[in-house]
C-alpha positions in Angstrom: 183.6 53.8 187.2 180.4 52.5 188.4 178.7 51.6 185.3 180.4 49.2 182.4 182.3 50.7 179.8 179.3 49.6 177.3 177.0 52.3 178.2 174.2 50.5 176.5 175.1 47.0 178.5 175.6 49.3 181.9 172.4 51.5 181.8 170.5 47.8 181.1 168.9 48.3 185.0 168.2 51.6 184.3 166.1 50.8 181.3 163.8 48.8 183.2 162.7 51.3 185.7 160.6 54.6 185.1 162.3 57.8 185.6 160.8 58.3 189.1 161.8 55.0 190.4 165.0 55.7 188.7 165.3 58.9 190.9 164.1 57.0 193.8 166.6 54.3 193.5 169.9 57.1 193.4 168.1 58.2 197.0 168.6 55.1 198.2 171.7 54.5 197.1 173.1 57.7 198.9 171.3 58.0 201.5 173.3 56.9 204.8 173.3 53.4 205.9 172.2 54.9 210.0 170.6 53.0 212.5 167.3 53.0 211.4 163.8 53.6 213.7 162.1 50.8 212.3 161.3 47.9 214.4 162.1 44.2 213.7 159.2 42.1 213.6 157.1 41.4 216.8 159.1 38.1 217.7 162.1 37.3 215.7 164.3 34.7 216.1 166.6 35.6 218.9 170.6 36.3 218.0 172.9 33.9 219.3 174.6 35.8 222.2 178.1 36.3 222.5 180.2 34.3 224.7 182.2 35.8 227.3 185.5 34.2 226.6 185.1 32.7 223.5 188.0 33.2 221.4 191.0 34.4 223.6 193.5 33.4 220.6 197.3 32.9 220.5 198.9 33.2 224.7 202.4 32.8 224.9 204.8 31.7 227.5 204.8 34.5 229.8 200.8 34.6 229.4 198.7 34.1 232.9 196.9 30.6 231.9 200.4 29.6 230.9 201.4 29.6 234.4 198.2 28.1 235.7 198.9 25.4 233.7 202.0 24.8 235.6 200.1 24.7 239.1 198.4 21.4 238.2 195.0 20.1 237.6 194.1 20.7 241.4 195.4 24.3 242.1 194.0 24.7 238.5 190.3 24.4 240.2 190.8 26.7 242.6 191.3 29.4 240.3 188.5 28.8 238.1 185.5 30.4 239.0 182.3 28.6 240.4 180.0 27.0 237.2 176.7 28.8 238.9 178.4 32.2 238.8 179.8 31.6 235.4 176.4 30.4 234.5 174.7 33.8 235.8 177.0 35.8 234.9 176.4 34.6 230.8 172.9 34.8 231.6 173.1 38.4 232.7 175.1 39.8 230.0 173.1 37.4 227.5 169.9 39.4 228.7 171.5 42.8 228.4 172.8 42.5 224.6 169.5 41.3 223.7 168.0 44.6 222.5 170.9 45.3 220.8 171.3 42.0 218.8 167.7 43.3 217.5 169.1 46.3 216.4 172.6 44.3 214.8 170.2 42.2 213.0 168.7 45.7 211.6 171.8 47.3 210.6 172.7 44.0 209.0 169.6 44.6 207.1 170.4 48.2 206.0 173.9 46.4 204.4 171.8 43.9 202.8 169.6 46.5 200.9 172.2 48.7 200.0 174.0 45.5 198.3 170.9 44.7 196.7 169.7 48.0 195.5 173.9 48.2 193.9 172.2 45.0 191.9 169.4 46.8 190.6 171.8 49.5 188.6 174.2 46.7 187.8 177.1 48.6 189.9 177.9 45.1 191.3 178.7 43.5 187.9 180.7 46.8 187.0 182.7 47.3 190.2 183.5 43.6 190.6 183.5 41.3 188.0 185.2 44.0 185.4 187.9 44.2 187.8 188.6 40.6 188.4 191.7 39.4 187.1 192.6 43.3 186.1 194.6 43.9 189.0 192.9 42.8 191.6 195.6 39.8 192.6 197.6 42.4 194.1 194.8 42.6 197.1 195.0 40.3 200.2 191.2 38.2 199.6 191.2 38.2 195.5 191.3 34.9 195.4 188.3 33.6 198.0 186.4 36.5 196.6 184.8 35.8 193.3 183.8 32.6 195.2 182.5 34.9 197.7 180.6 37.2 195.2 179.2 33.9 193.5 177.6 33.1 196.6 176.7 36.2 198.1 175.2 36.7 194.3 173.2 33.7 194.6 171.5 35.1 197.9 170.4 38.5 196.5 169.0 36.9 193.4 167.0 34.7 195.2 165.8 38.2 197.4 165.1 39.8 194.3 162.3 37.1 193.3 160.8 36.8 196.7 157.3 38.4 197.1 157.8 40.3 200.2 161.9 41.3 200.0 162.0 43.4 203.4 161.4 40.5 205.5 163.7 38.0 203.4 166.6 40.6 203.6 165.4 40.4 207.6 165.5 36.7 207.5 168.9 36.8 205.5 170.5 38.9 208.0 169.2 36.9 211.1 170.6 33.9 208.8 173.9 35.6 208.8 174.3 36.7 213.2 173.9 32.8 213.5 176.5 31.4 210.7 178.9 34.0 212.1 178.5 32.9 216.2 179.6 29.2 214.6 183.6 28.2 215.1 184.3 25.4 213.1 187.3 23.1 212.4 190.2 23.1 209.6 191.6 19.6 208.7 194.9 18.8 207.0 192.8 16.9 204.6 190.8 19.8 203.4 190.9 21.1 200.0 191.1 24.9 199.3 187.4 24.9 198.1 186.3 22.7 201.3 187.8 25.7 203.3 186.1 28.5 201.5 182.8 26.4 202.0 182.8 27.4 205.3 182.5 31.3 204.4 180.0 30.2 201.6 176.9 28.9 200.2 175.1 27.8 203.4 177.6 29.2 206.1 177.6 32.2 204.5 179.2 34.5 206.9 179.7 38.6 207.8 182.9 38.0 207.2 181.9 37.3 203.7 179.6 40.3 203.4 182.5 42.6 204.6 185.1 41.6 201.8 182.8 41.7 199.4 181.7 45.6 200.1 184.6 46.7 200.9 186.5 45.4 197.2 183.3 46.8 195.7 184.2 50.1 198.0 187.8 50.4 197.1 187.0 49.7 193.1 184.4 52.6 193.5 186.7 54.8 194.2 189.7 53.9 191.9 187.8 54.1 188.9 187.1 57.4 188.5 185.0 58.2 185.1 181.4 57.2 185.9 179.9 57.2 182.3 176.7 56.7 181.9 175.0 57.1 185.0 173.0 59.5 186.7 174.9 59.9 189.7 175.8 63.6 190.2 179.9 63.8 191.5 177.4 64.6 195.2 175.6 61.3 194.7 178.7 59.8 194.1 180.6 60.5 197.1 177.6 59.8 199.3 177.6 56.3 197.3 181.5 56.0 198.3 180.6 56.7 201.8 177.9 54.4 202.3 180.2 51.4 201.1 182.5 52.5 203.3 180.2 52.4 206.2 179.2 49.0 205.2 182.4 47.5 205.4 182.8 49.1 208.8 179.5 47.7 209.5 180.2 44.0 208.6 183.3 44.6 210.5 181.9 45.7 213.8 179.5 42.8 213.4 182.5 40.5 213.3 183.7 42.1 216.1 181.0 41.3 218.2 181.3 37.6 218.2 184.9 37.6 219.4 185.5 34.8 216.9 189.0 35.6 215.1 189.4 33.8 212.0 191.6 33.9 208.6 188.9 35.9 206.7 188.2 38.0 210.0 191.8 39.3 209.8 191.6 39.5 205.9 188.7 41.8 206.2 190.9 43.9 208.7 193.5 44.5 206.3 191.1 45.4 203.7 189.2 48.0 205.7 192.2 49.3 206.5 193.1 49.7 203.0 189.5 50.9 201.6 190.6 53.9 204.8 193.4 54.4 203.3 192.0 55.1 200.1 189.1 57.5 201.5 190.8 58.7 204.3 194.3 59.7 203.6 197.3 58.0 205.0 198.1 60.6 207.2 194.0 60.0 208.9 193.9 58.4 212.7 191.0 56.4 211.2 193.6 55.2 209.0 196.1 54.5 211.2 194.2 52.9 213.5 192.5 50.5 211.5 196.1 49.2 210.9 196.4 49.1 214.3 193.5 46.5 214.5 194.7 44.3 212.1 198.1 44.0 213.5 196.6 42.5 217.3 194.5 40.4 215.1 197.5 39.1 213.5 199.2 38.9 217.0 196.0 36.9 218.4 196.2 34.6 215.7 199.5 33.5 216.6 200.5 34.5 213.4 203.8 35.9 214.6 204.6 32.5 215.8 206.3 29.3 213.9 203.4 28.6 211.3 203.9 24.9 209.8 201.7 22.4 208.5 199.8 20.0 211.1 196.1 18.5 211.5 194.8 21.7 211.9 196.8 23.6 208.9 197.3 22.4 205.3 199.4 23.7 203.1 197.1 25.8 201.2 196.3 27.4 204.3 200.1 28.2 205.8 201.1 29.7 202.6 198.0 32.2 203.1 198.6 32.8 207.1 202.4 33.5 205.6 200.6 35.8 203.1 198.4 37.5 205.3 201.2 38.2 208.4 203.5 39.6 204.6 200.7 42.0 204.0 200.2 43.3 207.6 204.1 43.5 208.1 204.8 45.3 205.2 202.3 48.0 205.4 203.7 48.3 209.0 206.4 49.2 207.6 205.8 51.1 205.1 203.5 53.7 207.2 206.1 53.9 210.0 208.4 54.8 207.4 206.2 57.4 206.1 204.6 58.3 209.2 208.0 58.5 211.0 206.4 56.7 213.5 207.8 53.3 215.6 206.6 49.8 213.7 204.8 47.6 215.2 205.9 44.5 214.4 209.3 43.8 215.2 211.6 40.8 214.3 213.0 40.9 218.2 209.1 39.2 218.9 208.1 37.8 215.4 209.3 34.5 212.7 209.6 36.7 210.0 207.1 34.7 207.2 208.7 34.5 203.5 205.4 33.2 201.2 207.0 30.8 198.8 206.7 31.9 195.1 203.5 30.1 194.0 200.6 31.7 192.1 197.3 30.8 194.3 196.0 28.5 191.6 198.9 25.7 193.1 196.9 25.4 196.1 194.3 23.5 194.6 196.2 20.9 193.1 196.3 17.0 194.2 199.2 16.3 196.4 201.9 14.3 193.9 200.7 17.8 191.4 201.8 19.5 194.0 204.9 18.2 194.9 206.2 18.2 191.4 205.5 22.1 191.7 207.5 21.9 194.6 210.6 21.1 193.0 210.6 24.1 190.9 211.1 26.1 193.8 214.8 26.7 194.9 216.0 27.2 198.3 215.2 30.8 199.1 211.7 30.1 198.0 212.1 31.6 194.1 210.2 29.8 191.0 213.4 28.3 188.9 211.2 28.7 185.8 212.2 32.2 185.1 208.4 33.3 185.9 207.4 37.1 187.0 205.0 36.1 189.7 202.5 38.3 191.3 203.7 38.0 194.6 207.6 38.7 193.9 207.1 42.1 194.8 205.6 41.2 198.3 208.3 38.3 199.2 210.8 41.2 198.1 209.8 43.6 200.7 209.8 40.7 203.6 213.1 40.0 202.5 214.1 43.3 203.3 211.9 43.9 205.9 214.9 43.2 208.5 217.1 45.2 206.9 214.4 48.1 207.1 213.4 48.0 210.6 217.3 48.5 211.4 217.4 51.5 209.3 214.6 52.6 211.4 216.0 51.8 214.2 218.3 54.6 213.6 216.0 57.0 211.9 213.4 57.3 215.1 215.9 56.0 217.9 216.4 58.2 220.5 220.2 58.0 221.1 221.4 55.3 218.0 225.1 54.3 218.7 228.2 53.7 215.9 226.0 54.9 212.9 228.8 54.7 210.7 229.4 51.2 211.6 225.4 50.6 211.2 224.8 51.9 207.5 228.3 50.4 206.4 226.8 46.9 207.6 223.2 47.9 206.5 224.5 48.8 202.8 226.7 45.6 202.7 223.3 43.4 203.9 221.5 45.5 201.5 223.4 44.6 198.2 223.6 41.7 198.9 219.9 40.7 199.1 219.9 42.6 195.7 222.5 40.2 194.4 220.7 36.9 196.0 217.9 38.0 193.6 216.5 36.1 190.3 217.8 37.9 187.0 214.5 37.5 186.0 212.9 40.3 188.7 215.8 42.8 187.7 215.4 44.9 184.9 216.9 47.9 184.3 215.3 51.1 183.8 216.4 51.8 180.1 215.0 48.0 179.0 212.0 47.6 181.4 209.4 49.4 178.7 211.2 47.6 175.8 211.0 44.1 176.9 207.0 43.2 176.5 206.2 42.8 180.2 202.5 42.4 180.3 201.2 45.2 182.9 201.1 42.7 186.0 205.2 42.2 185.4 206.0 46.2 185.1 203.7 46.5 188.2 206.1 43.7 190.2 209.3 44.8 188.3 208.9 48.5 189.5 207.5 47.6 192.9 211.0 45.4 193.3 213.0 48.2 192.1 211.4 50.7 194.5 211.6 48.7 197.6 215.3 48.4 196.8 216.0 52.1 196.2 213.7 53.2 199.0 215.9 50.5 201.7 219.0 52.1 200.0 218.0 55.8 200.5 216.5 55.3 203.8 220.0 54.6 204.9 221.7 56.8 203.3 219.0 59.5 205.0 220.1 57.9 208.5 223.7 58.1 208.1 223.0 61.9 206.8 221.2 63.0 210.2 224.3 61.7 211.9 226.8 63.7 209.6 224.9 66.7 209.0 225.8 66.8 205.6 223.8 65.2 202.3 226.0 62.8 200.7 226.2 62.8 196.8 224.8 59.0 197.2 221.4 59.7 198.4 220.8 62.4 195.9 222.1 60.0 193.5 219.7 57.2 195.0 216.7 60.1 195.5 217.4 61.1 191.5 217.1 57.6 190.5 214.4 56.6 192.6 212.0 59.7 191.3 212.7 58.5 187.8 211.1 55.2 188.0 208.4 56.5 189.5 208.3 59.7 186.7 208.6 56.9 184.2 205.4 54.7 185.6 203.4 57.9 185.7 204.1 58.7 181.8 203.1 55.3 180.7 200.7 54.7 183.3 198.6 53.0 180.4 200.5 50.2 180.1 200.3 49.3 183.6 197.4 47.4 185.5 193.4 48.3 186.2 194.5 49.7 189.7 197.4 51.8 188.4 195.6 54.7 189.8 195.9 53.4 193.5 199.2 51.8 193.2 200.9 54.9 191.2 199.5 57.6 194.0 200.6 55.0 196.9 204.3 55.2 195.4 204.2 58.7 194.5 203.9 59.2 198.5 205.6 56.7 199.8 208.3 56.7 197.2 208.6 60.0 195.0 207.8 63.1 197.8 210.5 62.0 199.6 213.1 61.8 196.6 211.8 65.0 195.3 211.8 66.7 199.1 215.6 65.8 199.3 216.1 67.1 196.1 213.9 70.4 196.1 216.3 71.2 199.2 218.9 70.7 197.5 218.6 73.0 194.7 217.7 76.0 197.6 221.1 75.0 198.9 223.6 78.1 199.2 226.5 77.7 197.3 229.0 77.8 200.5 227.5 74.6 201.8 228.9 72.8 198.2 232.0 71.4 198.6 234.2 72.8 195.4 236.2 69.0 195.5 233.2 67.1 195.6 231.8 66.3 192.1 227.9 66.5 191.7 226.1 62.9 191.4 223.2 64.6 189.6 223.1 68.3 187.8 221.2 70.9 188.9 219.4 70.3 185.1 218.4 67.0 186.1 216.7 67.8 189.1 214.8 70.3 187.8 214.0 67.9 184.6 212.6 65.3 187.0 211.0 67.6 189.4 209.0 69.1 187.0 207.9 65.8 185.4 206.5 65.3 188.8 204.2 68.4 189.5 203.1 67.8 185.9 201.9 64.7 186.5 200.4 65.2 190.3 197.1 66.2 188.5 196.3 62.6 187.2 196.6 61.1 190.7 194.7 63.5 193.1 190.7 64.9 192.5 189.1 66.6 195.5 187.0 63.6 197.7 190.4 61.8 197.6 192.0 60.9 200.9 195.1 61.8 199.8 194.0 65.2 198.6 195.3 67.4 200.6 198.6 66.0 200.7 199.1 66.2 196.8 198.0 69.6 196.6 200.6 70.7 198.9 203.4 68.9 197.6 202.7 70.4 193.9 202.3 73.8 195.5 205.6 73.1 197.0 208.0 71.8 194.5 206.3 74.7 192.2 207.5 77.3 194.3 211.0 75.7 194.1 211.1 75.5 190.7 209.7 79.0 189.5 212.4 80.2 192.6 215.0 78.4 191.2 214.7 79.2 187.4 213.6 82.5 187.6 216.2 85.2 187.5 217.1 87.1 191.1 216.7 90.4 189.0 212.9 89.9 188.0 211.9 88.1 191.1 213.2 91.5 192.9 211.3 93.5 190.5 208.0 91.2 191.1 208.6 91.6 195.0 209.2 88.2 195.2 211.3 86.3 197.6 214.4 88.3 198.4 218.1 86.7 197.3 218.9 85.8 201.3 215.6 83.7 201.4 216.4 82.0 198.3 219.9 80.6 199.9 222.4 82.7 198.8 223.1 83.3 202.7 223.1 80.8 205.5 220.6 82.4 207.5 218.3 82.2 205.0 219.5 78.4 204.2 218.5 78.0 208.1 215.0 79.0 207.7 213.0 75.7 205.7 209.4 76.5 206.9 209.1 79.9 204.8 209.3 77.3 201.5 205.8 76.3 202.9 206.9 73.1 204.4 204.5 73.9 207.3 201.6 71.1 207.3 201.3 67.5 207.1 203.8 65.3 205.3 205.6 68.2 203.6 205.0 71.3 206.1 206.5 69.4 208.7 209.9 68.5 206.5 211.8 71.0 208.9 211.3 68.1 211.4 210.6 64.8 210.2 212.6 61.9 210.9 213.3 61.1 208.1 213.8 64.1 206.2 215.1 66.5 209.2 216.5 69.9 207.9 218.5 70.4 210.1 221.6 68.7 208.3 221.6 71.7 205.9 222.5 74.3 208.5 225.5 74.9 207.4 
């Protein structure tokens, strides 16, 4: 919600103005952050201009200026270009982005309003400080950005008391194009705040700008109830869309100087998220923004050896380690969901394990520091019998390998010894279960017994899930090889959709940004439990083996199923990115369920579905897409990868 849940404390701004420039503020707020017409003044300071190599990041062996550094210092000349044309050719393309580094400084200006006019209605304070601390350690950034905020706070205050604010958001933005055109240097003898000083205060930075919108974007549109304002739900979504814009403004800007850097490539990842989240998974804006991220993280060298040296501290190989965790596991994920090949592969990458620290170790003294050290075993897991934050994500690395052989498999064009395959993959895969602290395995009947605070269900679940999903991904391979569903994925699929049915029932107990992280697993987690086991409840009683004993009842499926679409509603409001997909997959497992309940006798008498279509024959077994399984994630079931139909064909 934008405004505080003290309406009195949030409507504070409000109070101040008259209802007119009330009504002129909301304008301003939704109106759309466009290249504007105006002019900059007469003679502004000029934008530093980009270089034309400036940053070409991490080249490896097989790169070009690796073998020119082989030829030698004297064949090495003879390929560089001549300094004069270098010189002109800097010059030329200096001249031509002049106009538009007038126009950048503009658009930077347009951000710079918008974040100040979100100050005057005290949306800031409401979408950023309330959710400090409240969830938001599960983002990639949360740490650098209430230092960022701070900063970037201190700015627009100091905007708001000027006497002429359009030119001093002009100045600020000008201010900003330079700090952002400046490399600098990281020492192993700089502390964590020394390295965020570089994004800050002073050097303040578009980088800075960028996270900052774009957590104040994705907050926007998680909380949901906007009490006590006077945004219509219109207003509102024009609001969500102009932070959106800004963060892919700030971005672009970024993009501009050809300057990679850690916050660079943390922005990345958060605009891709903040897409996600107003987009839809399923969106090309979506996936491509992932896309970006992941050749930042390959230009960085982050899929290389990352160890401390003069240039890396600790602090700051724990969050490279962190930040390549994020990127690989999302890529991951969305191949997985996408049925689409990864990105990232181990063949090409040191797969990064962050060690289990909260952030806060990073700041301590080095002998502090040590002494933490040596609660940390040798796989990298606290031995104090902590639930940390970042379990769930060192979980999903560990498994990541595992994963991308399933997948392998899955979206393979001609995969060899299957069998073989998912005997070895389910062998590898209990056993990084076992390998596990006690302490991050729960079981299902105890986890809302034990009084986990809502950060340790949120881990504990997450844990479980990645574990289930690795399990029943396999189990899914080894099925399109055999043709036939095996009672141990709908065993895995039944258990599966019950810890997600159970998060969703209590989803109070759980964290500020439950909403997000409950619709994220519902997709990625849930639809394709409850698509396995919708199917399997159409199938015709001739494809059941009478020998083979049922893993789950018919009872249970329907039980959890309809737990399911009963809960859909609380996760899914037109606007959302996700939308679309929801709606179908309630309409979906509906139909099942009224299908399968209903008697064949009144569903002939209501010119319903006829008995053949309903499975009672193989022909109509053969025929998925007339269950509506014909658009996006669930209309195209008949021919995913990962949830092919084409098993059940008798």
């Amino acid at each position: 919600m934008f405004l505080s849940r003290e309406p009195l404390q949030a409507l504070e701004a409000f109070g101040r103005l008259s209802v007119a420039e009330e009504r002129d503020l909301v304008d301003r707020l939704c109106s759309p952050i466009v290249p504007t017409a105006s002019v900059p003044p007469a003679v502004p300071p000029a934008v530093p201009p980009a270089r034309l190599y400036p940053n070409p990041g991490f080249l490896g062996s097989s790169s070009f200026e690796a073998v020119v550094h082989e030829l030698g210092d004297q064949n090495q000349q003879c390929v560089t270009a001549p300094e004069n044309l270098r010189i002109d050719r800097e010059v030329a393309r200096a001249a031509a982005q002049s106009t538009q580094g007038l126009q950048r400084v503009q658009n930077g200006a347009d951000v710079l309003r918008l974040a100040l006019n979100l100050r005057k209605l005290n949306v800031t304070k409401t979408l950023f400080y309330e959710w400090r601390g409240h969830g938001s350690e599960q983002f990639l950034g949360s740490t650098c950005a209430t230092l960022f905020q701070d900063s970037f706070s201190a700015d627009m205050a100091e905007i708001e008391r000027s006497t002429d604010q359009m030119d001093s958001v002009l100045s600020m933005s000008r201010r900003l194009f330079d700090n952002s055109t400046k490399p600098f240097e990281i020492s192993d003898t700089m502390s964590v705040k020394e390295f965020y000083s570089l994004y800050t205060g002073s050097n303040l930075r578009w980088e800075t700008v960028g996270i900052i919108m774009t957590f104040i974007g994705m907050t926007a549109i998680e909380n949901r109830n906007w009490r006590a304002t006077e945004l219509t739900e219109v207003e509102r979504q024009h609001l969500i869309l102009n932070l959106v814009e800004a963060s892919d403004t700030c971005l672009l800007f970024c993009e501009t100087f050809d300057n990679l850097n850690d916050m660079h490539i943390t922005l990345l990842h958060l605009n891709f998220l903040l897409h996600s989240m107003f987009d839809g998974d399923q969106s090309f804006k979506t996936w491509r923004r992932l896309h970006d991220a992941i050749s930042a993280l390959f230009a960085l060298g982050l899929h290389e050896e990352i160890v401390e040296g003069p240039k890396a501290p600790f602090f700051v190989v724990q969050l490279r380690k962190r930040i390549f965790a994020r990127i690989h596991g999302v890529d991951m994920s969305f191949a997985t969901f996408l049925g689409r090949p990864p990105r990232i592969s181990k063949r090409f990458c040191c797969i990064h394990v962050p060690l289990d620290l909260d952030e806060e170790v990073y700041e301590y003294e080095r002998e502090k520091l040590t002494n933490e050290m040596q609660s940390i075993d040798q796989n990298g897991w606290n031995t104090k019998g902590e639930i940390r934050r970042h379990a769930g994500r060192r979980w999903s690395m560990i498994l990541a390998t595992i994963r991308e052989d399933i997948l392998e498999v899955l979206l393979g064009r001609h995969p060899t010894n299957v069998p073989d395959t998912i005997a070895r993959i389910r062998v590898e895969c209990e056993a990084a279960w076992d390998s596990l602290p006690a302490m991050l395995k729960s079981p299902r009947d105890a986890l809302w017994h034990s009084g986990y605070s809502p950060k340790q269900l949120d881990t504990l679940i997450l844990i479980k899930l990645f574990y289930l999903h690795t399990l029943f991904l396999a189990e899914r391979a080894l099925s399109r090889h055999t043709r036939e569903i095996s009672s141990s994925t709908l065993s895995i699929a039944y258990e599966m959709l019950s810890w997600v049915n159970d998060a969703m029932i209590r989803r109070d107990r759980l964290s500020t940004f439950a909403h997000t992280s409950l619709a994220w697993r519902v997709a990625s987690f849930a639809l394709p439990a409850a698509a396995v086991l919708a199917l399997n409840l159409l199938r015709p009683a001739s494809n059941i083996s009478l020998n083979r004993q049922e893993a789950v009842s018919r009872t249970q499926i329907i039980e959890g199923l309809s737990v399911l679409t009963a809960h859909l509603d609380v996760l899914f409001e037109p606007g959302d990115g996700n939308y679309q997909l929801f709606c179908e997959a309630k309409q979906v497992l509906q139909s099942i369920l009224e299908i399968v309940i209903t008697p064949a006798a009144q569903r002939q008498l209501e010119d319903s579905i006829p008995d053949s279509a309903m499975g009672l024959s193989d022909e109509g077994w053969a025929s998925v897409d007339q269950w509506a399984f014909d658009s996006d994630f669930w209309a195209n079931l008949s021919d995913h990868p990962l949830l092919t139909t084409e098993m059940y064909d008798g």
